[in-house]
N, C-alpha and C positions, 0 to 999 in steps of 0.2 A: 079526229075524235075517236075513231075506230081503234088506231093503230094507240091510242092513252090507254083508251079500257084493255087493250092486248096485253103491253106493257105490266100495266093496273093487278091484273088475273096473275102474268107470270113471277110478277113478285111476291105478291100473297100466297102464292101458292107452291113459293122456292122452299122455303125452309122444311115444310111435308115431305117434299119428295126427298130432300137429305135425309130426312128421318128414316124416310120407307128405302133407301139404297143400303142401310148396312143391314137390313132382316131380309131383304129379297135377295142379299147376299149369301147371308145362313140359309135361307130356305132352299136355293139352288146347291151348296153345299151339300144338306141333307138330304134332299132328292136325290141328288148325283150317287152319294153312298150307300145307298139302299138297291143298288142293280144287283140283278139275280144273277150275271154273267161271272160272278168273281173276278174282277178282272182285276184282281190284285194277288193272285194267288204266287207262289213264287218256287218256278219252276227251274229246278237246278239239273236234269237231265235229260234226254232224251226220251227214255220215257215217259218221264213229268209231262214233257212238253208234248207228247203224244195223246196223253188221258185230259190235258187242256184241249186241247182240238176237238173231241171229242166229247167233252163235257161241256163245251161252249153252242155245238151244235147241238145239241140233245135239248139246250134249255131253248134255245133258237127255234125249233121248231114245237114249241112249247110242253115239253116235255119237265119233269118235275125232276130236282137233285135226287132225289130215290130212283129213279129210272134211268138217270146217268151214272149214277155209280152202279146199278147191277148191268150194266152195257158196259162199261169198262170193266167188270169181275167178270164178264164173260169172256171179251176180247181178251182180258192177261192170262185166262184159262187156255187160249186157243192160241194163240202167239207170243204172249209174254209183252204186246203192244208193242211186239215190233212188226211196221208192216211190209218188211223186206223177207221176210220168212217167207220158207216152205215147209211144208208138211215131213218129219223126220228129218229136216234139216238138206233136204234134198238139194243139186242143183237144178239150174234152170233149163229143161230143154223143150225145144219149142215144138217139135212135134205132140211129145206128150201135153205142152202146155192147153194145145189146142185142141186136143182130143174129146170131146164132150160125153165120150161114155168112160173115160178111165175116170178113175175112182182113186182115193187113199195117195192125193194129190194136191196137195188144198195149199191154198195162196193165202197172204195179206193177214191184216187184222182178225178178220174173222176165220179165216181157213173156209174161205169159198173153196169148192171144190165142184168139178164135174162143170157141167151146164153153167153155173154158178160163175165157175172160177171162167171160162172161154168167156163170157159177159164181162166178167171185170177187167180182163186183156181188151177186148173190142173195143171199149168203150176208154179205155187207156190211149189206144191205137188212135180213138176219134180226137182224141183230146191234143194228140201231140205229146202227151206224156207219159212218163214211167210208171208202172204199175204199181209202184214200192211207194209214190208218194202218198204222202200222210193224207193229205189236203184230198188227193184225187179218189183215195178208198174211203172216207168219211160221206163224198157225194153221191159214192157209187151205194155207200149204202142205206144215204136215206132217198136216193131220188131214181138210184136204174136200176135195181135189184127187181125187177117190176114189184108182183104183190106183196114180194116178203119186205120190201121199203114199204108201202101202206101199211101191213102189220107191224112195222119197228116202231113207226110214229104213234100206235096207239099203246103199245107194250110199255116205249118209256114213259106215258105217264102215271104208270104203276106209284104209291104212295108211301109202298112197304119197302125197303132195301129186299128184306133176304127173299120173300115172295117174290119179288118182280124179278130178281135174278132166276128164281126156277123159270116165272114163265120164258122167260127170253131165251133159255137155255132149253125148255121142252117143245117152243114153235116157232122161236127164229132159229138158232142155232141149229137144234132139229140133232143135240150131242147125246151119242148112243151113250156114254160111261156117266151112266146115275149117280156114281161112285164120286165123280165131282162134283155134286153139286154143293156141297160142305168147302170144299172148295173154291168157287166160284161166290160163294156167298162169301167168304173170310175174304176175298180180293174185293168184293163191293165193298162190304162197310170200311175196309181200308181205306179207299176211293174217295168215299163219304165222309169220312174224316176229315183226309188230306183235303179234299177242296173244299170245305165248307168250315175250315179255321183255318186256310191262305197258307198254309202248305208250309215247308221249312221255314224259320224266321233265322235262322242263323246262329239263335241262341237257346241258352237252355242247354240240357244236358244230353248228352250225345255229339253232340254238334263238334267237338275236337278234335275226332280222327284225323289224323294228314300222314303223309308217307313214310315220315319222318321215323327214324330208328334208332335205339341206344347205341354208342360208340358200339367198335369192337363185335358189334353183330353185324350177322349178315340175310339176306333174303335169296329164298331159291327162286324168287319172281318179285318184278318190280309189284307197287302196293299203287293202283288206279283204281281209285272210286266213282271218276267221273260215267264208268259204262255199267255201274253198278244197279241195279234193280232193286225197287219197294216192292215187297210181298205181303205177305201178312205183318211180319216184323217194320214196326215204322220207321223213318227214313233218318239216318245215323244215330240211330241208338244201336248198343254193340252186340243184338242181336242179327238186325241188319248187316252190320259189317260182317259178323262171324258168317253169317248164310252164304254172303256173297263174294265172301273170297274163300270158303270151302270150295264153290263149286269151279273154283279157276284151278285147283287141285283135283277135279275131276270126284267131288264128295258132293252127296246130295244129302242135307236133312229136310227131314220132315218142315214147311213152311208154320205148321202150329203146334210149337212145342211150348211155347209162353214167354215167360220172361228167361231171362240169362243164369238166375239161380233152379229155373224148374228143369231146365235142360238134363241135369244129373239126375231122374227122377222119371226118364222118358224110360220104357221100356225098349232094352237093345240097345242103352247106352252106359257107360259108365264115368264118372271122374276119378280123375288121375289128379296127383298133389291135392295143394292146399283147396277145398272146396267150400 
């Protein structure tokens, strides 16, 4: 009799649960799409895939998008988010490396330097790994920095992009040249941008560049975009190209000059031909 009414129950009560399998369908769908992680953003460089790292951890320790993008405009102020850098492009030597009172010596992502910079090797050294890795200087700097890691975690969840970059910049970073922080703020809302509309799509305009060249010409250097950097100019539009293969010829322009027509219009610059 038991096992009729069981029967009884799961018949009558089959065709509901068909019903309720294709909306608990969509609702896990929907749920799923709304993560704060963007983890669909689409990271075509090395560097991309440095400020993901880092914008992934920022939101991780609940930290707000505003606060990860003025932490990466700091970090690409200070290293350009490469964390294999040295200060002035120095080599690596290990006495100095170790030295906790040399100074104008700064490592990694952030250009730890001094005391700072001997903690991020130790704790490298404890680790079994290289100092240079991505992974291992994102740890070091929310969890062994001692206090200045408590202060980062309350700094990124600043609400304002270009504010939360000063703060970061006047009591993490602790960067004497005021003179960036115009700077530093143009690298964040970049940031903010890029990861919060999923970064290159592949299409659209800019998106054409390839190495490729008309017959009959020639190049004084191959054309590699893949070690190319996002600055202020967005990421293959042919402002970006022009920045970043000037500077393979040893040419620096100004990061905020505007668009490709304001260029001629910069003061200290001029066009040549058809403009």
């Amino acid at each position: 009799m038991e096992k009729a009414i069981k029967r009884k129950v799961i018949l009558v009560s089959l065709p509901f649960l068909l019903l309720l399998l294709p909306i608990l369908a969509f609702f896990s769908l929907f749920v799923g799409s709304n993560s704060s992680s963007d983890t669909d953003i689409n990271t075509n460089t090395p560097q991309q895939q440095t400020a993901k790292v880092i914008w992934d951890r920022v939101l991780k320790e609940g930290g707000t998008k505003e606060g990860a993008a003025a932490l990466l405009g700091n970090n690409q102020a200070e290293s350009e988010l490469q964390p294999s850098i040295i200060q002035s492009n120095a080599t690596y030597n290990e006495a100095k490396a170790m030295d906790t009172t040399l100074g104008g010596y700064a490592f990694g992502l952030a250009q730890w330097d001094s005391g700072r910079r001997v903690n991020l090797l130790n704790y490298a050294k404890s680790q079994k790994k290289s100092w240079t890795d991505t992974n291992l200087q994102v740890e070091f700097m929310f969890e062994q920095d001692g206090t200045d890691s408590t202060l980062l975690k309350q700094l990124v969840k600043g609400t304002n992009v270009k504010q939360t970059t000063e703060d970061i910049m006047r009591k993490w970073e602790r960067a004497g040249a005021v003179d960036s922080l115009s700077k530093r703020q143009g690298f964040a809302e970049y940031w903010y941008t890029f990861m919060t509309t999923g970064g290159d799509s592949g299409t659209g305009g800019g998106s054409g560049i390839t190495p490729d060249i008309p017959s009959s010409w020639t190049l004084d250097k191959p054309i590699n975009t893949s070690g190319y950097i996002a600055s202020s100019y967005e990421y293959k539009q042919c402002t970006w190209f022009t920045w970043n293969r000037a500077k393979e010829f040893g040419i620096t322009f100004s990061p905020f000059m505007g668009n490709g027509a304001d260029w001629q219009h910069q003061a200290g610059y001029s066009c040549k031909g058809p403009c």
